[in-house]
LODO-281655 format. One record per residue: residue in three letters; x, y, z of N, C-alpha, C in turn. Coordinates in pm, whole numbers, plus 32768, in hexadecimal, padded with zeros to 4 digits. Example, Ala and Ser with C-alpha at 12.3 -4.5 7.8 and 13.67 -1.06 7.14 Angstrom:
// LODO-281655
ALA85277DC7830C84CE7E3E830C85287EB6830C
SER85057F1F82C485577F9682CA850A80038313
// end
This chain:
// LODO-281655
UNK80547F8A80008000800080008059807D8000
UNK805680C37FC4807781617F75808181AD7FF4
UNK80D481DD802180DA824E80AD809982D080B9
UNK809C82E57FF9808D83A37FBC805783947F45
UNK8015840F7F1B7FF283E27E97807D84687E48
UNK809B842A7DD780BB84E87DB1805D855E7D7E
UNK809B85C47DF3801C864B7DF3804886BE7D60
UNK80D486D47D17810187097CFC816587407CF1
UNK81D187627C528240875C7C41826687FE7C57
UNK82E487FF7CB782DE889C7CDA835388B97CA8
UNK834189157C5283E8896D7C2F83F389DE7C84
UNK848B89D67CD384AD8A7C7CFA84F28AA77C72
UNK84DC8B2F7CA384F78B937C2484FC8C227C6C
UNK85308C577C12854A8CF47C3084C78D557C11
UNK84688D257BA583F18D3D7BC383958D1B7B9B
UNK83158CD67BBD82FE8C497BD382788C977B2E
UNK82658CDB7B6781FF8D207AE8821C8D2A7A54
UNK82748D3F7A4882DD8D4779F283138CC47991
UNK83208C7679EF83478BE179D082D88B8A79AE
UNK82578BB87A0381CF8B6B79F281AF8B827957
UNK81B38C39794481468C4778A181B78BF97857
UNK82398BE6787582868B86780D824D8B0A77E5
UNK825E8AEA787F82248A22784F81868A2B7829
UNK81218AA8785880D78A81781380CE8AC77768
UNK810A8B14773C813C8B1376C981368A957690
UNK81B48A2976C781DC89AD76848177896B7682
UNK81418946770580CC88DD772B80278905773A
UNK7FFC8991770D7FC289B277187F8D89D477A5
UNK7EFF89B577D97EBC89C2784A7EAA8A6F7896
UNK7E798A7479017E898B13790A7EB58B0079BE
UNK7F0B8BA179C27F7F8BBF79EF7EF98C037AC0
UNK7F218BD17B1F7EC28C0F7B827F2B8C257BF1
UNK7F078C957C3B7F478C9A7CBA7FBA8D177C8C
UNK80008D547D01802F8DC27CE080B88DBD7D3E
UNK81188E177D4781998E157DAE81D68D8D7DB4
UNK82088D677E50826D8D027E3B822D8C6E7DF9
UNK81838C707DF381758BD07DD380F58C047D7A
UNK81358B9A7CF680E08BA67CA080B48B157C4D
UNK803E8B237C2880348A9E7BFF800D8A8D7B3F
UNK800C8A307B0380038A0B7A5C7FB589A67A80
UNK7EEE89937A647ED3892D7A427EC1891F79B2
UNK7ECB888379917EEC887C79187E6A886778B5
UNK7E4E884578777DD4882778347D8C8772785D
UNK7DE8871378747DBA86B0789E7DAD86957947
UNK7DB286FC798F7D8B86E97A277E0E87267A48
UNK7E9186B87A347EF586FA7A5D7F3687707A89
UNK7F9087787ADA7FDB881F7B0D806C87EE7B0E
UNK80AD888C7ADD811C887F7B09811E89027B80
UNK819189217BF68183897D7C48820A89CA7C2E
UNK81E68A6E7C4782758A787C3C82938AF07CAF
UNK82D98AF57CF683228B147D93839A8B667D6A
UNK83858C007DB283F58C2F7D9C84658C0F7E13
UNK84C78C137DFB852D8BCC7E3E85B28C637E40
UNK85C38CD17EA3862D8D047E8486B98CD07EB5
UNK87048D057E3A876B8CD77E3287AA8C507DCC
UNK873E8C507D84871E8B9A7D2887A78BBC7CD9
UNK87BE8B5A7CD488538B307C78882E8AB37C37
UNK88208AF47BB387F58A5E7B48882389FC7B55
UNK87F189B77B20884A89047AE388B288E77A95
UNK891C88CF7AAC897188D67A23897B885079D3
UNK8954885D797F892487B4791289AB87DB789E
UNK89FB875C786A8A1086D878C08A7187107925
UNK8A5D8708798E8AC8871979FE8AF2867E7A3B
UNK8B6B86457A3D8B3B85BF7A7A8B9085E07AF3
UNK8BC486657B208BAC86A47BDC8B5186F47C09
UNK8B06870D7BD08A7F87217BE68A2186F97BB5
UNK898D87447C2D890486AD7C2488E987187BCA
UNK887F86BA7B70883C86FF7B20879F87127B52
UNK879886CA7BB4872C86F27C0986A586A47BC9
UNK867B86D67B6E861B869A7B3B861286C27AAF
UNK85A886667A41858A86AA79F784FC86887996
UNK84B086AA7946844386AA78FE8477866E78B0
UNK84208619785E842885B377B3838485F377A6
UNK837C8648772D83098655771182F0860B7674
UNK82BC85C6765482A0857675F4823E85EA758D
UNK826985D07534825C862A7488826585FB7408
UNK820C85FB73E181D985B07352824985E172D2
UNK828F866E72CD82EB86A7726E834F86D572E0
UNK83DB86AE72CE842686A37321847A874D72E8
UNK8470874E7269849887F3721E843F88637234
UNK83AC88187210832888A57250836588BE72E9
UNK8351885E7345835E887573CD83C488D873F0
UNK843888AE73A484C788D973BE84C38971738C
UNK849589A2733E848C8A27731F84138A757357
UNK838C8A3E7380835C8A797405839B8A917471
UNK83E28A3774BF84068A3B751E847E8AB27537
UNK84DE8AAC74D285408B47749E85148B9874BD
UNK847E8B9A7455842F8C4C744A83FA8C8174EB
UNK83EF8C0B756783DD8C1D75B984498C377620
UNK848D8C2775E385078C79766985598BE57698
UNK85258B5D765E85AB8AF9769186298B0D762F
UNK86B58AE1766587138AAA765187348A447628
UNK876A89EC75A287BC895975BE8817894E762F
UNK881288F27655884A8890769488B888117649
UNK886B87E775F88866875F75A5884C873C754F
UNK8836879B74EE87F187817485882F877C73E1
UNK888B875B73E388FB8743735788D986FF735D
UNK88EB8689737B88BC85E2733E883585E97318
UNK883585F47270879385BD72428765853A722B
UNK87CC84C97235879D8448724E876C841F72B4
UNK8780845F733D871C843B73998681843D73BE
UNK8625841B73FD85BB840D7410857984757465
UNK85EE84D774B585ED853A74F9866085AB74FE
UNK864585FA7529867E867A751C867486DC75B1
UNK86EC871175C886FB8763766386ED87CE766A
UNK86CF882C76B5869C88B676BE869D88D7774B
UNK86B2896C7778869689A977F086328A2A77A6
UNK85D489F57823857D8A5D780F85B28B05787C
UNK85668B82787185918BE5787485E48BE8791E
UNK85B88B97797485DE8BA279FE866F8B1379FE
UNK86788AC4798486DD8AAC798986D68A1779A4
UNK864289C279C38644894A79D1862889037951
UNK8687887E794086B5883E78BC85F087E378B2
UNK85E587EA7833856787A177E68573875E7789
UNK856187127757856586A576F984D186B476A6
UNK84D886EB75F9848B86B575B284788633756D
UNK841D85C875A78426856F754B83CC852F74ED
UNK840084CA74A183C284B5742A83B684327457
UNK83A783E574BF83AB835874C3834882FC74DA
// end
């Protein structure tokens, strides 16, 4: 028997509003809540949360002396459409020279690594 259920994935960030209209940019859903905690529900029930955190010091991807902490695989039907939305929105590569792969790396604007995939 299960101890917890999961309530929700929380990003700190430098500002959580900011980071929300991003992912819901990517993932759609609409953006609620205001100051340090803000929330993204998504269109299928889902949320992501996002927590301002001062002082946040990104993730550095690939670091293999540092954590990368966590990261998103968002699954995408055009791995090139996705990849040039995601640009026009303010992410970064990460990973993304190799076009034989099935996925592709990115930091979004607060700096945590995402994975578009095609798989």
């Amino acid at each position: 028997m299960a101890v917890a259920e999961l309530g929700v994935v929380v990003l700190d960030c430098p500002d959580p509003r900011a980071l929300a209209r991003f992912y819901a940019d990517v993932l759609g859903g609409t953006v609620e809540g205001e100051g340090d905690w803000v929330d993204l529900k998504l269109p299928d029930g889902r949320a992501l949360a996002f927590q301002a955190a001062p002082g946040f010091v990104p993730p550095k991807w690939p670091a293999p002396d540092d954590s990368q902490q966590f990261h998103l695989d968002l699954t995408v039907p055009d791995l090139d459409a996705a990849e040039k939305a995601v640009l026009e929105l303010g992410a970064r590569p990460l990973g993304a020279e190799d076009r034989t792969r099935t996925f592709r790396v990115y930091a979004d604007p607060a700096g945590h690594p995402f994975c578009l995939c095609a798989c």
